[in-house]
FIBA-902506 format. One record per residue (C-alpha): x, y, z. Coordinates in steps of 0.2 Angstrom, whole numbers, padded with zeros to 4 digits, always signed. Each point is the difference from the previous one (the first is absolute). Layout:
BEGIN
XYZ ...
! end
This chain:
BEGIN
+0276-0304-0085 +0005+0012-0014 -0009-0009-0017 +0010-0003-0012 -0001+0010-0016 +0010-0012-0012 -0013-0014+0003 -0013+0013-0002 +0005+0006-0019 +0004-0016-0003 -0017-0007+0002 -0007+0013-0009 +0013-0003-0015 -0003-0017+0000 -0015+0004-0010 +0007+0014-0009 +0014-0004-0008 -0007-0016-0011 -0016+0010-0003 +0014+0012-0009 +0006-0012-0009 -0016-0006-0005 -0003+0017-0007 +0014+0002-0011 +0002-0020-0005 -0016-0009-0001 -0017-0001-0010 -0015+0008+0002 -0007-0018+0005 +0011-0001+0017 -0008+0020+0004 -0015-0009-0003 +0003-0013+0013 +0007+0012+0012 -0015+0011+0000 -0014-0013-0003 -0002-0004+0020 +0001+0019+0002 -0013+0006-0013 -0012-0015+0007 +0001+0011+0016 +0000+0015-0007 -0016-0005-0011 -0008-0005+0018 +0005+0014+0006 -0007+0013-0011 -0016-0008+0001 -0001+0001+0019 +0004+0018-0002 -0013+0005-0013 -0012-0008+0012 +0007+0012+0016 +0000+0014-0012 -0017-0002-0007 -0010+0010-0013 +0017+0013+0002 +0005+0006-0018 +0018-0006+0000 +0011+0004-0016 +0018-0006-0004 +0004+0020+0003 -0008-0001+0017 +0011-0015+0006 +0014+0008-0010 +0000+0018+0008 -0003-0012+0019 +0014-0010-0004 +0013+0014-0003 -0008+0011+0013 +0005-0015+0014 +0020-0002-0007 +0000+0019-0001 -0005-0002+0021 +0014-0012+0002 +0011+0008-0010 +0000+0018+0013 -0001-0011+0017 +0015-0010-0006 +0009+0014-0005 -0005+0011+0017 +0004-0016+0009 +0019-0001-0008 +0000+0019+0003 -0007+0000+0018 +0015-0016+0005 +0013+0006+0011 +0017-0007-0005 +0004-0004+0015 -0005+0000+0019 +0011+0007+0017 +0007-0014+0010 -0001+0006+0018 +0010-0013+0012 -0007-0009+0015 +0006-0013+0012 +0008-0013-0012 -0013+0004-0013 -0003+0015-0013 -0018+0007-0002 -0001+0009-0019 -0011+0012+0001 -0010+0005-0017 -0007+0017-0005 -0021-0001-0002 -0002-0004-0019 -0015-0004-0009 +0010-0016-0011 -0006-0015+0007 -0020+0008-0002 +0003+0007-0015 +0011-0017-0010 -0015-0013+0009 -0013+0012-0011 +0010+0001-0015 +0003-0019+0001 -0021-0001+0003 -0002+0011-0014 +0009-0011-0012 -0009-0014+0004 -0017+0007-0006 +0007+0008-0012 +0006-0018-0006 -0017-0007+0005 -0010+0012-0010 +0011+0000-0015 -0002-0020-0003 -0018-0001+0005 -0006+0016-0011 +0010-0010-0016 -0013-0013+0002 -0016+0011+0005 -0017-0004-0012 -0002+0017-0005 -0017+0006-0006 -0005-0017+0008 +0011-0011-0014 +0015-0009+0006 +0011-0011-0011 +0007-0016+0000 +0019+0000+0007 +0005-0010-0016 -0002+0016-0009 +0012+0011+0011 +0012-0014-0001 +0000+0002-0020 +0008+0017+0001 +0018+0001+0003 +0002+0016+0005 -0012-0002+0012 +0008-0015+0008 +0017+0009+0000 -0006+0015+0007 -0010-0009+0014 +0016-0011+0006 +0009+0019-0001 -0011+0009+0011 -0001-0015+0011 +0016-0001+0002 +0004+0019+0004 -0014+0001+0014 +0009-0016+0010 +0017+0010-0003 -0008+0015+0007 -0010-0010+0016 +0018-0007+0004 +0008+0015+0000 -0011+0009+0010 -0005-0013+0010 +0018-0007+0006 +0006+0020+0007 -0016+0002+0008 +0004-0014+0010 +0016+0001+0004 -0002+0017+0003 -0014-0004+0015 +0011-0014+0005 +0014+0013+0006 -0013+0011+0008 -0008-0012+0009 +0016-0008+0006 +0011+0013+0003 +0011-0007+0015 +0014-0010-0006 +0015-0009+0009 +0012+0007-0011 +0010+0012+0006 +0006+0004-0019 -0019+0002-0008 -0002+0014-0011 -0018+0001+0002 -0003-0005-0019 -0017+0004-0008 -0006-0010-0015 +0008+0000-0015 +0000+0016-0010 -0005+0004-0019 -0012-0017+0002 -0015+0010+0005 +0002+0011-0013 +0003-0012-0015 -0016-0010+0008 -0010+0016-0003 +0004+0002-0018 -0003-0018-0003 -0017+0002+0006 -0004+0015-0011 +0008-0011-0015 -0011-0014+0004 -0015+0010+0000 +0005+0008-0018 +0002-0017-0007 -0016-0007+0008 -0006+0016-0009 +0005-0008-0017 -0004-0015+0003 -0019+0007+0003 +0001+0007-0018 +0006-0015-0007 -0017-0006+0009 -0012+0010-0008 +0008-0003-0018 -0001-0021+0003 -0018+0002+0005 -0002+0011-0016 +0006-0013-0011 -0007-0013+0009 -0017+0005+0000 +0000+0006-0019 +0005-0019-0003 -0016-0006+0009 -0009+0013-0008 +0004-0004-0019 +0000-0021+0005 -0021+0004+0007 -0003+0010-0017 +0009-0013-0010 +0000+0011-0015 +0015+0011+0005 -0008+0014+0006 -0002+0007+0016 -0015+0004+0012 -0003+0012+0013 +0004-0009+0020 -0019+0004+0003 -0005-0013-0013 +0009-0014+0011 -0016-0005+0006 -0003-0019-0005 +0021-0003-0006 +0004-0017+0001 +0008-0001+0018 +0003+0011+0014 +0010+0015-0006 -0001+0009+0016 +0007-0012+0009 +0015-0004-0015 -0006-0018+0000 -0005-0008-0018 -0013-0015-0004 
! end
């Protein structure tokens, strides 16, 4: 049984298409309660991962440059796999069946590692935007403050599940005609999966990792304004002291959580 791709996009639409709308129409306050159950999992997230990672000096440029590095992978095995896909295969007659016979082509290997690919690359990007750098994470509230952040999080999110789906859906469809190449119709072209998607899925991928790569700098500038905040609240007097001098500072800075 063939799936069917209609049902498949519209699924993945389904969330989509109002979270455009969401974009271009609503408040700040509705991104807010989009992400909030997100950001609680990312927040846990990036906590287990400083843990796994340990005493590891891990900067926003060294999650930025890994981030891009992993699109730029799915970006050339989803554009060799779209390359690599023959248009069509040879249908060789039998007794009352036709047997299509495909050329050897690295597509199905090749779209299944772009699609895994994507996946960390998604994976790494959300959990590094929450990461405790230099051992001090910060309340969710205060990426949730900032706009552009919220904007360009819901834009990257949305780009790297366009790009799963669309090298997802040909890799499968292509193995399914490989794998079940004997059909009952006489009239069968031997069709392979649907051209150009491969290709677009690829391109989504790199794009997704070039917005998670903005989103990571949005990042580091909420940090900086956040910790300057606690700084000059701690002083009290409007000035602003060093991060080693955060030794006895009401609440648990390192954590982002405030008495």
């Amino acid at each position: 049984m063939i799936l069917n791709p209609n049902r498949f996009f519209d699924a993945v639409f389904s969330y989509l298409i109002p979270l455009f709308f969401l974009f271009r129409f609503s408040r700040f306050t509705t991104f807010s309660f989009i992400l909030s159950p997100p950001i609680s999992c990312g927040l846990e997230g990036g906590r287990w991962l400083a843990s796994a990672v340990g005493a590891m000096a891990v900067s926003i440029k060294l999650t930025s440059t890994i981030v891009v590095a992993l699109g730029l992978v799915s970006f050339i095995f989803g554009v060799v796999a779209e390359n690599k896909k023959p248009p069509a295969g040879t249908p060789v007659p039998g007794k009352g069946v036709v047997i299509c016979q495909y050329p050897s082509a690295p597509t199905v290997a090749l779209g299944f590692l772009a699609t895994v690919f994507t996946v960390i690359q998604t994976a790494v990007g959300f959990l590094s935007l929450f990461y405790p750098y230099k051992g001090r994470a910060i309340p969710k509230g205060a990426f949730l403050e900032s706009t552009r952040w919220v904007i360009f999080v819901n834009i990257a999110l949305a780009t790297a599940g366009l790009g799963f789906a669309f090298l997802l859906w040909p890799t499968v469809t292509e193995h399914y005609h490989l794998s079940r190449n004997v059909h009952h119709d006489l009239e069968t072209q031997c069709p392979t999966a649907k051209t150009g998607l491969l290709g677009g899925g690829a391109f989504l991928a790199l794009d997704s990792s070039l917005f998670w790569l903005i989103c990571l700098m949005l990042t580091g500038n909420v940090r900086e304004d956040f910790f300057e905040e606690v700084d000059q609240d701690y002083r009290g007097d409007g000035q602003v002291i060093p991060f080693d001098d955060y030794a006895g500072a009401p609440g648990n800075v390192t954590t982002g959580v405030m008495a």
